[in-house]
C-alpha positions in Angstrom: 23.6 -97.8 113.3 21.4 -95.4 114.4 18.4 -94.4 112.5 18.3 -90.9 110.5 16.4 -88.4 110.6 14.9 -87.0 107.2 17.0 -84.1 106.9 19.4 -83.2 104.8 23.3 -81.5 105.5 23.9 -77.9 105.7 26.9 -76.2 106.2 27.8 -79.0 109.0 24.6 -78.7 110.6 21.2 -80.8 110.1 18.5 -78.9 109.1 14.5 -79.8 108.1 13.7 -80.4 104.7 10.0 -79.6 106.3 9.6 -77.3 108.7 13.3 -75.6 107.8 14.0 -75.8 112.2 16.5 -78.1 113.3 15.4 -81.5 114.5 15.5 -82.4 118.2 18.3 -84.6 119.8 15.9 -87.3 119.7 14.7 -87.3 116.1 15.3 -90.8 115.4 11.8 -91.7 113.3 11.5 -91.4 109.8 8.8 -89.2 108.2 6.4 -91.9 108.6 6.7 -92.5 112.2 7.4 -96.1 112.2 11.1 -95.8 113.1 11.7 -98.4 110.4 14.4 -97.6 107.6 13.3 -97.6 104.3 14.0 -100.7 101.9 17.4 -100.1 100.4 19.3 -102.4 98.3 21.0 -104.7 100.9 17.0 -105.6 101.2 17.1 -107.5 98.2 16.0 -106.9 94.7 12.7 -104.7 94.0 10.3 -106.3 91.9 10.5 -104.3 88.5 8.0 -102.4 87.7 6.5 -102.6 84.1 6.0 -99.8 81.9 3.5 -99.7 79.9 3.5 -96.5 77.2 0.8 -95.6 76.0 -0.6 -93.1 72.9 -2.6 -90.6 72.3 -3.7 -88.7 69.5 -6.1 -86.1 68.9 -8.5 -85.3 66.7 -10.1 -82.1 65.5 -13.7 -81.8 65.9 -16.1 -78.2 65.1 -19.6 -77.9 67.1 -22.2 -75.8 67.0 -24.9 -74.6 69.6 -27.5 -71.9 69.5 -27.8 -71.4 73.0 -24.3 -71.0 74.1 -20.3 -71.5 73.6 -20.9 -73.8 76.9 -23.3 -75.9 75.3 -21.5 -76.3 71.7 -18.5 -77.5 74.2 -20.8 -79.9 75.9 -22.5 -81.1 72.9 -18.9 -81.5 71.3 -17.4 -83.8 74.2 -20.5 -86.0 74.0 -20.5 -86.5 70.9 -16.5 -87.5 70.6 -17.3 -89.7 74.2 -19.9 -91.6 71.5 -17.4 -92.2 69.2 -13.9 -92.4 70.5 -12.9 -94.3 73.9 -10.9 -93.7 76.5 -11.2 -89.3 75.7 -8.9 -87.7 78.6 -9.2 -84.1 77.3 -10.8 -81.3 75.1 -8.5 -78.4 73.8 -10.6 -75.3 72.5 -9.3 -74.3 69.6 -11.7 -71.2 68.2 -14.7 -69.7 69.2 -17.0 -67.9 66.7 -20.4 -67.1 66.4 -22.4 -66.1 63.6 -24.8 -63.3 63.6 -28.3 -62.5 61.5 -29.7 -58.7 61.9 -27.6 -57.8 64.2 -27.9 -60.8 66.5 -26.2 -63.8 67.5 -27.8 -67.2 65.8 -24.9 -69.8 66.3 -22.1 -70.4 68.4 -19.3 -72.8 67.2 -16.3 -74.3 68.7 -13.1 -75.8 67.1 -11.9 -78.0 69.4 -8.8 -80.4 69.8 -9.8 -83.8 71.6 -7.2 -86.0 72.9 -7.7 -89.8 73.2 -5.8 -92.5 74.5 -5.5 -95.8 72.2 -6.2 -99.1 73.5 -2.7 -101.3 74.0 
């Protein structure tokens, strides 16, 4: 048996899933170049591959700055990363400043932080 190339059937004629030409005559390696067919299952059974699920959850946390929204979001994450493990993300929820005399004297940010929980 002859190996194949990685193409795929079109109207009765190869044609590249990658560069969208047609293969030459000789195009007998696989995408990786070792001219070695994959593992199918004639090889024998894979080893199984164990899923482990895991959960998240988020919690809701406000922070204020008075230097900037960038800051309250910085002070915010470090302050979760102190007290939660494993945080993957930070969702920002509302942004809102409070102003005295016409000028800005707090920014605050609402923000959704997503943890994982340890299995």
């Amino acid at each position: 048996m002859s190996a194949m190339h990685p193409c795929r059937r079109s109207r009765g004629r190869r044609e590249c899933f990658i560069s969208r030409t047609r293969p030459a005559a000789d195009a007998n390696l696989y995408y990786d170049g070792t001219g070695r067919r994959p593992p199918s299952a004639r090889d024998g059974p894979r080893p199984k591959r164990r899923c482990v699920p895991s959960v998240a959850k988020i919690s809701e946390i406000s922070s204020t700055s008075a230097v900037s929204f960038d800051d309250a979001i910085r002070q915010g994450v470090a302050r979760a990363a102190k007290t939660l493990r494993n945080v993957k993300s930070a969702w920002i929820k509302e942004q809102q400043v409070r102003v005295e005399n016409g000028r800005i004297t707090e920014y605050q940010v609402n923000m959704m932080v997503t943890f994982v929980l340890d299995t």
